[in-house]
C-alpha positions in Angstrom: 129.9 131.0 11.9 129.7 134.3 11.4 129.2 136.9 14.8 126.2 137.6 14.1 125.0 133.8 14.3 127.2 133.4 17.6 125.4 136.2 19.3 121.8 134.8 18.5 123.2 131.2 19.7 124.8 132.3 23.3 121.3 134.9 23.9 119.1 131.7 23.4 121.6 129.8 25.8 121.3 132.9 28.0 117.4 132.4 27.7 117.0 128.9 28.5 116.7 127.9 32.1 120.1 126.4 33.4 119.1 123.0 35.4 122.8 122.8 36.7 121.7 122.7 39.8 119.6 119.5 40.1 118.2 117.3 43.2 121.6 115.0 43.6 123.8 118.1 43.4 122.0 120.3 45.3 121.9 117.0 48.2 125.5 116.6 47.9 126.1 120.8 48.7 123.8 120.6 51.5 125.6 117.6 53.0 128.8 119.2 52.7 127.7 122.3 54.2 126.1 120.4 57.4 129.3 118.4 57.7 131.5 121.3 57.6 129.2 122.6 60.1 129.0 120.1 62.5 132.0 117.3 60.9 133.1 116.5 65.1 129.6 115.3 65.7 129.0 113.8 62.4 132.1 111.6 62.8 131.2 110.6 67.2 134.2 112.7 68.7 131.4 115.3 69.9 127.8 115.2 70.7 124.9 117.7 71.1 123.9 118.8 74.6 122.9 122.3 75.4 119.6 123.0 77.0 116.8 120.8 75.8 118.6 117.8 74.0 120.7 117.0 77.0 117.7 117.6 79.8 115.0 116.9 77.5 115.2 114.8 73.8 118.4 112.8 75.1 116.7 111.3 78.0 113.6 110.6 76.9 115.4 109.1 73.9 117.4 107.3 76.2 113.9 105.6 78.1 112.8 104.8 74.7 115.8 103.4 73.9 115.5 100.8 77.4 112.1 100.1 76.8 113.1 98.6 73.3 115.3 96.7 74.3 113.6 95.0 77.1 110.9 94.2 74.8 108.4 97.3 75.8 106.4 100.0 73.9 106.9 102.9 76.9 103.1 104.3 77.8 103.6 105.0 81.1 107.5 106.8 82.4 107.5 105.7 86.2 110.3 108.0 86.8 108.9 111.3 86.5 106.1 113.4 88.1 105.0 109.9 90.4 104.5 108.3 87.2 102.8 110.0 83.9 102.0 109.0 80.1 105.1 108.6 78.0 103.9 107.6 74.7 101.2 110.0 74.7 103.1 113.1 75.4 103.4 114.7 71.9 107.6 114.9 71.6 108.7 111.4 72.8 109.1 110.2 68.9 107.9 106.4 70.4 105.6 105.8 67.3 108.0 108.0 64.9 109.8 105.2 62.0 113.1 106.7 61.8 113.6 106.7 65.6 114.6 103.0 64.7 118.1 104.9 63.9 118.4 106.2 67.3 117.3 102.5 68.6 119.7 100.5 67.1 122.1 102.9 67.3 124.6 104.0 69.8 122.4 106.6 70.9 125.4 109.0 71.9 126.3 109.5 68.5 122.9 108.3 66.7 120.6 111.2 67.9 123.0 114.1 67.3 123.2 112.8 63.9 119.2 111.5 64.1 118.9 115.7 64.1 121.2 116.8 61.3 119.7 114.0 59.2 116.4 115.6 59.6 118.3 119.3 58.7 119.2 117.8 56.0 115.7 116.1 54.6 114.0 119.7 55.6 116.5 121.4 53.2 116.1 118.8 50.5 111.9 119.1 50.7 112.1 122.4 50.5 113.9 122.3 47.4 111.7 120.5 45.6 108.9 122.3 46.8 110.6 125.7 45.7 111.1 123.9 42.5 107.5 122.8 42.0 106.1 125.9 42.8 108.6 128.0 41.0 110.0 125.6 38.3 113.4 127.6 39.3 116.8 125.3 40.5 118.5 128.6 41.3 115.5 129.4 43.4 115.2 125.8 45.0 118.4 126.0 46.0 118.6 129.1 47.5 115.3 128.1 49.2 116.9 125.0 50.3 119.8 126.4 52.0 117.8 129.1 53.6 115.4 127.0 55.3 118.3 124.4 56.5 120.4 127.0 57.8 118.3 129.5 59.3 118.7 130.5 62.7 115.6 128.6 63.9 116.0 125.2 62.2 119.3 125.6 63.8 118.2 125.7 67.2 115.3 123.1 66.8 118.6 120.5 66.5 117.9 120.4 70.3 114.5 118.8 70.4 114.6 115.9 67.8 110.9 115.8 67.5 110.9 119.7 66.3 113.9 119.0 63.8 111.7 115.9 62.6 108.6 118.0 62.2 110.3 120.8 60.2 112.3 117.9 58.2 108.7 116.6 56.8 107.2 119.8 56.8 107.8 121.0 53.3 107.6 117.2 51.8 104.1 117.3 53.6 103.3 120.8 52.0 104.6 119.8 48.4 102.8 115.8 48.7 99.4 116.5 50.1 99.0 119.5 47.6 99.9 117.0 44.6 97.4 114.6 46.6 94.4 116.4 46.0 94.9 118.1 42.7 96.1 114.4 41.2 94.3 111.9 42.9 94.9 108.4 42.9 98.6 106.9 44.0 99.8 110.8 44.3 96.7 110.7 47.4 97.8 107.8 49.3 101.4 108.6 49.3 100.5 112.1 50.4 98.6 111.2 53.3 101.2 108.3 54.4 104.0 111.7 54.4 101.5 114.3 56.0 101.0 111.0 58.9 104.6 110.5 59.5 104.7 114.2 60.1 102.1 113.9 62.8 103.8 111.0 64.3 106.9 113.1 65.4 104.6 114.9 67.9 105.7 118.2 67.5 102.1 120.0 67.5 102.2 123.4 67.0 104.8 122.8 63.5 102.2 120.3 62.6 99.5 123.0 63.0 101.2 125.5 61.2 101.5 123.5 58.2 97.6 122.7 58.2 97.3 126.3 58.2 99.7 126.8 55.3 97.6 123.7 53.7 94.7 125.3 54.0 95.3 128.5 53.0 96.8 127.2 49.5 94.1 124.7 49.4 91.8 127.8 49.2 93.7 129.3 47.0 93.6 126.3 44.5 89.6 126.7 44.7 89.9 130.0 43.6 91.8 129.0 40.5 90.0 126.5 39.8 86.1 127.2 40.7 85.0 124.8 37.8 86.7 121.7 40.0 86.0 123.2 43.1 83.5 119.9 44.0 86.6 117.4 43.4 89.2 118.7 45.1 86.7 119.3 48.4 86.4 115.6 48.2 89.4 114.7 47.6 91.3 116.8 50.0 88.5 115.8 52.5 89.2 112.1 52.1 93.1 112.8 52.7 92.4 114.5 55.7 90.4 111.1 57.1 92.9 109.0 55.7 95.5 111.3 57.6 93.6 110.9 60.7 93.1 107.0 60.6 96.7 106.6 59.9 97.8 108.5 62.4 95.3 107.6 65.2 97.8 105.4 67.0 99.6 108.5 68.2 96.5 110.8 67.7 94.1 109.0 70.4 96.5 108.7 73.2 97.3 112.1 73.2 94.1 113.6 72.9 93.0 111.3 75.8 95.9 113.0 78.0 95.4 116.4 76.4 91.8 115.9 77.6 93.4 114.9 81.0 96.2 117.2 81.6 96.7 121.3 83.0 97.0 122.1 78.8 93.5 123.9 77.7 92.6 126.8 75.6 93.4 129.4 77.9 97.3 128.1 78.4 98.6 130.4 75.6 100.0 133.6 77.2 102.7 136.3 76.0 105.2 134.0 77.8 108.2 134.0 75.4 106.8 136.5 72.6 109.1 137.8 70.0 110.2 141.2 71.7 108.5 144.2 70.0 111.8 144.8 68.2 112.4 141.6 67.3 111.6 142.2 64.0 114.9 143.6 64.1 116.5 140.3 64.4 116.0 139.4 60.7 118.4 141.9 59.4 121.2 142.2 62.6 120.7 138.9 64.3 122.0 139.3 67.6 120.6 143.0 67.9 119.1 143.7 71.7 120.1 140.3 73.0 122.6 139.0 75.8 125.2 136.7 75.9 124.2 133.6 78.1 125.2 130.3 78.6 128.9 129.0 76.6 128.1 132.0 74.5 124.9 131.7 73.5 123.0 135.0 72.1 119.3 135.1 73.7 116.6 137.8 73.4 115.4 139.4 76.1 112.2 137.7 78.2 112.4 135.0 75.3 114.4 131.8 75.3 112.5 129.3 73.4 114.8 129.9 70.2 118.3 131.6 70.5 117.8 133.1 66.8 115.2 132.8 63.3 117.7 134.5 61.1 116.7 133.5 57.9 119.6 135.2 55.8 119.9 138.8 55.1 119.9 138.1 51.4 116.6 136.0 51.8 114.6 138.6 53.2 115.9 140.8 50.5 115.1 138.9 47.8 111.5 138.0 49.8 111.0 141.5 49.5 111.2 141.8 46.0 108.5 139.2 45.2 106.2 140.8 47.4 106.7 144.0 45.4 107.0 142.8 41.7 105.7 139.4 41.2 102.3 139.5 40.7 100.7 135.9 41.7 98.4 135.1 44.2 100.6 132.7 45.9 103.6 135.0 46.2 100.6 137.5 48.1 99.5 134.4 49.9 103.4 133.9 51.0 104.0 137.3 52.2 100.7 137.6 54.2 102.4 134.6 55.7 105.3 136.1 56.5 104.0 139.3 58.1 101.0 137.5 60.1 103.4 135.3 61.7 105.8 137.8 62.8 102.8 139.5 64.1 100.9 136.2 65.8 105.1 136.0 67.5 105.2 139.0 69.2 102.0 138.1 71.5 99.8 140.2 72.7 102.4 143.5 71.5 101.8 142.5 68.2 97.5 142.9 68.4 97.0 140.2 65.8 97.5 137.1 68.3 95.3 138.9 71.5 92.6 139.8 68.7 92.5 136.0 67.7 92.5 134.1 70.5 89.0 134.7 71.7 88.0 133.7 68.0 90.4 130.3 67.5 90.5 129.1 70.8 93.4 126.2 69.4 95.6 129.3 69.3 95.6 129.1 73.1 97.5 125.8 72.8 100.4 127.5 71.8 102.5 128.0 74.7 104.8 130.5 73.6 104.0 133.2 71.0 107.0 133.3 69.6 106.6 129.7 68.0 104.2 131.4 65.5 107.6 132.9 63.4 108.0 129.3 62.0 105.3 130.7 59.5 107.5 133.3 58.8 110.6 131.1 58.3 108.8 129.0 56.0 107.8 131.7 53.5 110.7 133.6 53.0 112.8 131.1 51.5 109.5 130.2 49.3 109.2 133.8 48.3 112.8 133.9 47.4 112.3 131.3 45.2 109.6 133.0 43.3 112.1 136.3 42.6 114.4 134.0 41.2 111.8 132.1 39.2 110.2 135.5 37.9 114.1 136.8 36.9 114.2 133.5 34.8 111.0 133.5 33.2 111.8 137.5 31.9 114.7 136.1 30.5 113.0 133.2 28.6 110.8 136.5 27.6 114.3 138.4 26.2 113.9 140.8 29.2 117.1 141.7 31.2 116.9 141.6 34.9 115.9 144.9 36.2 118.6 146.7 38.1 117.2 149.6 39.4 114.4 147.7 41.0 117.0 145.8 42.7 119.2 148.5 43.8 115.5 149.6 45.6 115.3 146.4 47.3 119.4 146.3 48.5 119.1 150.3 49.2 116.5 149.8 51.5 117.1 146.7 53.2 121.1 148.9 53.9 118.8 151.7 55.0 117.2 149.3 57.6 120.6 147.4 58.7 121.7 151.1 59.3 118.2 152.4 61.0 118.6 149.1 63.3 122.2 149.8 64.3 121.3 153.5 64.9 118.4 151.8 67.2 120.7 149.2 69.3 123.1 152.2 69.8 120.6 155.2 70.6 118.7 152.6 73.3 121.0 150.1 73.9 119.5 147.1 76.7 121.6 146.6 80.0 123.6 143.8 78.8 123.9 144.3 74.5 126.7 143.8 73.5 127.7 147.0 71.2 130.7 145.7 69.4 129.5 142.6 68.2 126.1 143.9 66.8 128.3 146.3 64.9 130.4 144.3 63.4 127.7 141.7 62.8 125.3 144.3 61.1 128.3 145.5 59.0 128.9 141.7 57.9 125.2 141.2 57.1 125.6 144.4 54.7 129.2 142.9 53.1 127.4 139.9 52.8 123.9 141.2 51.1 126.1 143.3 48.6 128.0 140.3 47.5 124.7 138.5 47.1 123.3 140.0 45.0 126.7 140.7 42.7 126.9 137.5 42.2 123.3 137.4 41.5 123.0 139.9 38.7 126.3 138.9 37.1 124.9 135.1 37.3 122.2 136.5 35.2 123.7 138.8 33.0 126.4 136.7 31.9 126.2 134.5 28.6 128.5 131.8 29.2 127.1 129.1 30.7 130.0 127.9 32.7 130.7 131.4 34.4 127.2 131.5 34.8 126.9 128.8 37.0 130.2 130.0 38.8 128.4 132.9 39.9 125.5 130.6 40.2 127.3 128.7 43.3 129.2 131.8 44.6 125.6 133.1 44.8 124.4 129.7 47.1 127.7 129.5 49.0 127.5 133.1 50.1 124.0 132.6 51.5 125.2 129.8 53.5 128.0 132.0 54.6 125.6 134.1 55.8 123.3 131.8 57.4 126.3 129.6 59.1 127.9 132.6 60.4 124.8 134.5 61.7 125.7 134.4 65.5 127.8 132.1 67.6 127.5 128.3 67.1 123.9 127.9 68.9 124.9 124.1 69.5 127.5 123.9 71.8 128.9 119.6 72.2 130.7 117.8 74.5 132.2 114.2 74.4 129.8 111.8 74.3 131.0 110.1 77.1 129.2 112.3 78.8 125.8 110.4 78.3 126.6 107.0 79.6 124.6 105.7 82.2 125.2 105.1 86.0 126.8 108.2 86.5 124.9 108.9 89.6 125.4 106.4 92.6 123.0 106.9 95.7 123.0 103.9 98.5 120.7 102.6 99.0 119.5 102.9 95.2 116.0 104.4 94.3 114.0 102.5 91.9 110.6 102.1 90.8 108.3 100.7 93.8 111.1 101.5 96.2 112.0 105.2 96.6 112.2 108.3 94.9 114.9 111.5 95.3 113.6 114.9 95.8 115.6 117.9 94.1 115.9 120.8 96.2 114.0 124.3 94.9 117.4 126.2 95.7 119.4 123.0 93.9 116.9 123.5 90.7 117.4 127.4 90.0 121.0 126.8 90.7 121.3 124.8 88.0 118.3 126.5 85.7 120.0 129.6 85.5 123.8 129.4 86.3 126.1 127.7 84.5 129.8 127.4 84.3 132.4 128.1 81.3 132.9 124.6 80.5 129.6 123.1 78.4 131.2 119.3 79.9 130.9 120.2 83.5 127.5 121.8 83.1 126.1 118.8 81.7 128.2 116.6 84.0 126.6 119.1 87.1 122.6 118.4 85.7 123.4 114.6 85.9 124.5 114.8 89.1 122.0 117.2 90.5 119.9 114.7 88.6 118.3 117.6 86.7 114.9 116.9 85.3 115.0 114.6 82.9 118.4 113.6 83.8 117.5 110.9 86.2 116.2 108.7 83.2 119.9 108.0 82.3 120.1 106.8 85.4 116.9 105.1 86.0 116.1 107.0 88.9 112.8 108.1 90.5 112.1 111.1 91.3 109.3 114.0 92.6 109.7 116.6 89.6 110.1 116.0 85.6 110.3 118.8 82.5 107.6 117.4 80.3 104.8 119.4 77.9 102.0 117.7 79.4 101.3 117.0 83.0 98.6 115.3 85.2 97.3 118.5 86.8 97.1 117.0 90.5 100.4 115.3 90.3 102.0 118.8 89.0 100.5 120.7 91.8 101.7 118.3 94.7 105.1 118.9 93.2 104.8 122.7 92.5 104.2 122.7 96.4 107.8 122.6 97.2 108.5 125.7 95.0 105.6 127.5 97.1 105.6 126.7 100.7 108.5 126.2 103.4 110.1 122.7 103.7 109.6 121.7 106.6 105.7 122.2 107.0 105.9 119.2 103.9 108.3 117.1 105.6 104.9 114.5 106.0 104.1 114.6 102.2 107.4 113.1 101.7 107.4 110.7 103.6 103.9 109.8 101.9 105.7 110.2 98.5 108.5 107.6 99.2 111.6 110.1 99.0 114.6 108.7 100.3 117.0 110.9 98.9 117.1 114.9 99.2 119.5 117.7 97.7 121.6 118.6 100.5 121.1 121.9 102.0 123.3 124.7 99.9 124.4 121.9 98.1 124.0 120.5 94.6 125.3 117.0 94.3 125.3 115.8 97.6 122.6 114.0 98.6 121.0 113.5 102.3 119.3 110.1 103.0 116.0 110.4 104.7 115.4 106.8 107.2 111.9 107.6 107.7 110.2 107.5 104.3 107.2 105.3 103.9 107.0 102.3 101.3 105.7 102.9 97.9 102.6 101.0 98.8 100.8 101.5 102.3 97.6 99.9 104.0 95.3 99.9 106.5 95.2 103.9 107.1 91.5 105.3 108.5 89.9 107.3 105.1 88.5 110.6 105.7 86.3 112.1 102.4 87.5 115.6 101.4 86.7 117.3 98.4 89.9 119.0 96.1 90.4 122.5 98.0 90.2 120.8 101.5 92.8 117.8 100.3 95.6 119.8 98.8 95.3 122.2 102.5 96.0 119.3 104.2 98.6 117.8 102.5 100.3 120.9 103.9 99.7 120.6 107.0 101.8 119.8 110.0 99.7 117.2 111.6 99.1 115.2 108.5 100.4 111.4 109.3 99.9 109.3 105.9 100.6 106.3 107.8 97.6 106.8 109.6 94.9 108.4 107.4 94.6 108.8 103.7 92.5 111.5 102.0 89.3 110.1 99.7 87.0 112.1 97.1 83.5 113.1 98.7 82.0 110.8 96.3 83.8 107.8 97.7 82.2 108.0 101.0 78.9 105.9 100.3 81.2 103.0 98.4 84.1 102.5 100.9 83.2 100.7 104.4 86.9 100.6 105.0 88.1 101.4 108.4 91.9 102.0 109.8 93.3 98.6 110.1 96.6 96.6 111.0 96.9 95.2 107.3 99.6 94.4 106.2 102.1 95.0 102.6 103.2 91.3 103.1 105.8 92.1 99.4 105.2 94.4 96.7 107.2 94.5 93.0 106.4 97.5 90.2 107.8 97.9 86.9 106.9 100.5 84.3 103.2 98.9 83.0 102.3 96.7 86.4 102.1 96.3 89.9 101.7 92.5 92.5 101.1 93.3 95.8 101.0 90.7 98.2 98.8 92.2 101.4 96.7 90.6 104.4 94.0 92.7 106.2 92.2 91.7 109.1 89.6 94.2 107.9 88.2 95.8 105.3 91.2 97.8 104.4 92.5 100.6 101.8 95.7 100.1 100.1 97.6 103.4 98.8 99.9 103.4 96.2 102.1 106.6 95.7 101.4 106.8 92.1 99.9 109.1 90.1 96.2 108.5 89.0 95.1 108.2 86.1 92.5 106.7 84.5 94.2 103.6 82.0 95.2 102.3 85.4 93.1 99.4 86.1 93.3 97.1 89.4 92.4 93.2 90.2 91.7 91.9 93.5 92.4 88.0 93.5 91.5 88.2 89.7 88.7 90.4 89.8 88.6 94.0 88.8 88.6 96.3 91.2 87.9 100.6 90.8 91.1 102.5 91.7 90.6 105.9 94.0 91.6 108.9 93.3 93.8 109.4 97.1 95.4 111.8 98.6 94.2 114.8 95.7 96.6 112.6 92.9 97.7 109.1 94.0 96.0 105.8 94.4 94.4 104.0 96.5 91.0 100.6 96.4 89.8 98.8 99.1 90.1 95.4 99.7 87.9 93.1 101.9 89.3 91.2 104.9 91.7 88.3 104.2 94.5 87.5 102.7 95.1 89.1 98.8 97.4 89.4 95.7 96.9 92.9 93.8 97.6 93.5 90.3 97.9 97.2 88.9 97.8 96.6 85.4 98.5 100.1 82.7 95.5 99.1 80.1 95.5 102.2 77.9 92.7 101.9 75.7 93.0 104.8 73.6 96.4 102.8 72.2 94.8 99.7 71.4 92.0 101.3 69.4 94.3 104.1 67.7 96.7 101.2 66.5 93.9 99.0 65.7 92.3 101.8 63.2 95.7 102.7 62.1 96.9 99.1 61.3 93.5 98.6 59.1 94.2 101.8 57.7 97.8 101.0 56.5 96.5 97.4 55.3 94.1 99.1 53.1 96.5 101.3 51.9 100.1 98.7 51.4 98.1 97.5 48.4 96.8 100.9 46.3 100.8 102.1 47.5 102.3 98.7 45.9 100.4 99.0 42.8 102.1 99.8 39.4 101.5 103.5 38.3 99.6 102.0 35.3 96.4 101.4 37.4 96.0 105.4 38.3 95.2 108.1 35.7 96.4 111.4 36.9 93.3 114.2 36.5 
């Protein structure tokens, strides 16, 4: 062969796409980077903890978990708040199929791993998303990694609901798209993905990928006008089959949504991306403190400790916005910018201005949530650089160098402009030396990025090609590992068992609750300890909201997303007024045990607390305002009166009586009460109202009062009677009933052999 031949034969290998990195390898990277990552909690020596999985996903994992096994599906938690929906809150994964792994698991190890599982899967759909839309394995990859490793699907390994959403987010993006332009089989199976998303209960990531949905579902009209009528129907029926499938998590928690403090106007600047947090993309820890174990947090926002998506990404994110011409790349970047604008709150304009317009915006709690649009894009629009570099060299064209010496000169310009910044007006508590050093790494980094990056596509042989290929991948997830400080700090998983917290005699569900101090509860909210074991250790103790669940202990306070309003606001009361003007209310709200004063794990027993269920107290008919004021007051004596709506007054002849609460026994989902009244008489039931509560008198229904502004309370006729309190949650039976027809419809069309569907 002469050289003449070899040189045409090694360009045409140059020019064809190299598929080295397929699905299975690309899995197998991905696993060995999260195991490197993480291999002490992959193999049980170590568990998560910090913040939100210990406080929040572990114990309401845990309840779960105990209501499994005794044979329960958990709608009501009667440990928290004076009782409030469980499986209607939107993060308590009860409906989810792969919490199964966490049930019959040892849930120690089983969640932690529940979480990287799901890193995993949102690295993996992204890939093939990347390589749908860009028909680049280069680009998938480097898509993949980007979106496993970033700073903010790192911290969502805290809340396992989050981690699950993001997990099916792309696979949701990439099989409801295929849905509607295919039809048929493709349809069904997209729906059944895009449902399993909304059964992790993780709202605001389910809303954003509507959003992205929608906005390429337009986009696909555009492009294809002529079809325009087929894919509206199409993509209209997968939204109803979405819907149906999904109803039995859907109606329960619009019917507390409906019921709870959450509305339109909840959404505030709370937690917005500081206005130079833009910053953050290119010198991660840039403006921000040092908090707990070593944590880096912006300032006046701590719902994510970082959404460091890779220097290198952004770079190469860049690029496609300003050379690929496609309307999906512009779609991408408009993306990317809105969210980081939407993030910053009211600073950034964009959110304020659209608020009053979409009033679902105002659902969003925090701003800063909005930069998960962001996140998702740049890894997309990284792909699409790489795919355009590999179609011009299909086309015979070299990759261009000068436009990417642009793309690293400026992005080196920034890194320097934003060191300059942190130095010239530096916050009270930056820390100088390590945003230094970190924005000088980040530059390292970048430069050897994209080294590897030309060379990968400059060089002819195919084996050092995909050498540079990996040292391309591998430094990105360099990069991306190595952004800040671990942001998931573990301890032994001994830490979790239950029992840990002893208190004589023992609270328990129709028996007593315990009351955690306001001085105890910013103690612990913002002070910690060096040690991430004894903090943990200290919030069980304390019994920290949600700790008591490991322990299956009552009490007056939870940490929850959705709240009965009236039950919240009799809590909030011992954050607003002074103890002792409330020391009547709790009595009335059976508290037995209180946080010692100055103290945080010592516990003072309280002999005079009245029994989870009372009788024969005189009503007096207040409305709201005039309830709650007296509640407060000094002279209120719950043994003796209880407080009635207005509207109660012409229905209940019940007068102050010597009844009497002959026995009484609660669990989670019902209530006997075993009572004899020598006259009509109202029973009161420290429990939270709410409305799937229902009550029987001897057998017959009876209505439930709202008493006391947010607990219970019926009336009973004289004589002798057994009660039943019954949890009858109606918008559960009818949500599982249209979401069990739903899935029998669809078992069939999902089980039948390709052969019977003609893609269009």
């Amino acid at each position: 062969m002469n050289n003449s031949s070899r040189e045409a034969l090694l360009n045409e290998a140059a020019a064809k796409p190299d598929l080295w990195f397929t699905p299975g390898r690309f899995a197998f990277l991905l696993a060995g980077c999260i195991f490197a990552a993480c291999p002490e909690v992959v193999l049980g020596v170590r568990a998560f903890f910090f913040r939100d999985f210990g406080l929040f996903g572990y114990p309401m994992a845990f309840h779960h978990r105990e209501s499994f096994w005794q044979g329960e599906i958990p709608l009501w938690n009667p440990l928290n708040d004076f009782g409030m929906p469980f499986l209607a809150q939107w993060n308590t994964l009860v409906l989810y199929p792969g919490s199964l792994f966490y049930l019959l698991l040892p849930p120690a190890w089983s969640l932690s791993v529940f979480c990287l599982a799901h890193q995993l899967w949102a690295g993996l759909g992204m890939y093939w998303l990347a390589w749908r839309w860009t028909g680049s394995r280069l680009g998938a990859t480097v898509a993949g990694m980007a979106f496993a490793f970033n700073g903010l699907t790192l911290n969502c390994l805290m809340w396992p609901n989050n981690i699950a959403a993001l997990g099916w987010m792309p696979w949701t993006v990439l099989c409801v798209e295929r849905g509607w332009k295919t039809g048929g089989k493709p349809l069904f199976l997209g729906s059944v993905v895009a449902a399993v998303q909304v059964l992790t209960g993780a709202p605001e990531i389910i809303l954003f990928t509507w959003v992205i949905l929608t906005l390429v579902f337009i986009t696909n009209l555009f492009d294809n006008r002529a079809g325009a009528r087929g894919l509206v129907l199409t993509a209209g029926s997968l939204v109803v089959i979405v819907a149906t499938l999904s109803s039995i998590q859907l109606l329960p928690f619009l019917d507390l949504l409906v019921h709870s403090e959450r509305n339109s106007e909840s959404g505030t600047s709370f937690w917005s991306m500081p206005t130079t947090g833009w910053a953050n993309f290119l010198v991660p820890p840039v403006h921000c403190a040092r908090a707990m174990l070593g944590v880096f947090f912006q300032h006046k926002q701590l719902w994510t400790s970082s959404y460091y998506a890779g220097v290198a990404t952004l770079a190469v994110a860049i690029f496609a916005v300003a050379r690929v011409r496609a309307p999906r790349v512009r779609l991408l970047g408009a993306l990317a910018i809105a969210g980081v604008a939407l993030a910053m709150g009211d600073d950034g304009y964009l959110y304020k201005w659209l608020r009053p317009i979409v009033p679902i915006l105002g659902f969003v709690r925090f701003p800063v949530k909005f930069v998960v649009l962001t996140i998702f894009s740049l890894p997309l629009l990284a792909a699409h650089t790489f795919g355009w570099w590999e179609e011009r060299g299909r086309e015979g064209a070299a990759i261009n160098k000068p436009d990417v010496a642009a793309v690293w000169l400026t992005v080196l310009a920034l890194i320097g402009f934003v060191l300059w910044l942190a130095h010239r007006y530096p916050f009270p508590s930056d820390d100088w030396a390590e945003t230094w050093k970190n924005g000088v790494v980040r530059a390292a980094l970048l430069s050897i990025f994209l080294s590897f990056t030309i060379a990968s596509f400059q060089n002819r042989s195919v084996v050092w090609r995909r050498f540079m290929q990996a040292a391309t991948v591998l430094t990105l997830g360099v990069d991306l590992i190595t952004h800040v400080p671990r942001q998931n700090p573990t301890i032994q998983p001994a830490a979790f068992e239950p029992g840990l917290v002893r208190l004589s005699p023992k609270p328990g569900i129709g028996v007593s609750r315990v009351r955690v101090t306001p001085h105890a509860f910013f103690k612990l909210e913002y002070h910690s300890v060096a040690s991430g074991l004894n903090n943990y250790l200290g919030a069980r103790l304390a019994l920290s909201p949600n700790c008591n669940l490991l322990d299956g202990i009552p009490t007056v306070d939870g940490f929850f997303s959705l709240y009965l309003p009236e039950a919240r606001e009799v809590a909030s009361l011992y954050f607003r007024r002074p103890t002792d003007d409330l020391e009547s209310l709790t009595d009335f709200l059976n508290v037995s045990h209180v946080t010692a004063p100055g103290k945080l794990f010592d516990w003072d027993f309280r002999s005079n607390f009245l029994p989870f269920v009372t009788a024969g107290q005189q009503p007096l008919f207040l409305d709201k305002t005039q309830t709650l004021k007296s509640l407060c007051a000094t002279n209120f004596a719950p043994n003796r009166i209880v407080y009635l709506p207005v509207d109660a007054e012409e229905v209940v002849r019940a007068v102050a009586s010597a009844a009497q609460v002959r026995a009484s026994h609660f669990s989670a989902h019902h209530g006997e009460i075993d009572l004899i009244a020598p006259h009509d008489s109202v029973v009161v039931v420290s429990q939270a109202y709410y409305h799937a509560w229902r009550a029987y008198v001897d057998g017959r229904p009876a209505r439930i009062w709202r008493a006391n502004y947010a607990f219970q309370a019926l009336e009973l006729p004289a004589g002798t009677h057994q009660v039943k309190l019954v949890y009858e949650d109606n918008s559960f039976r009818v949500g599982a009933l249209i979401s069990c027809l739903s899935l029998a419809a669809l078992i069939p069309v999902l089980a039948a052999p390709p052969k019977h569907f003609v893609d269009k």
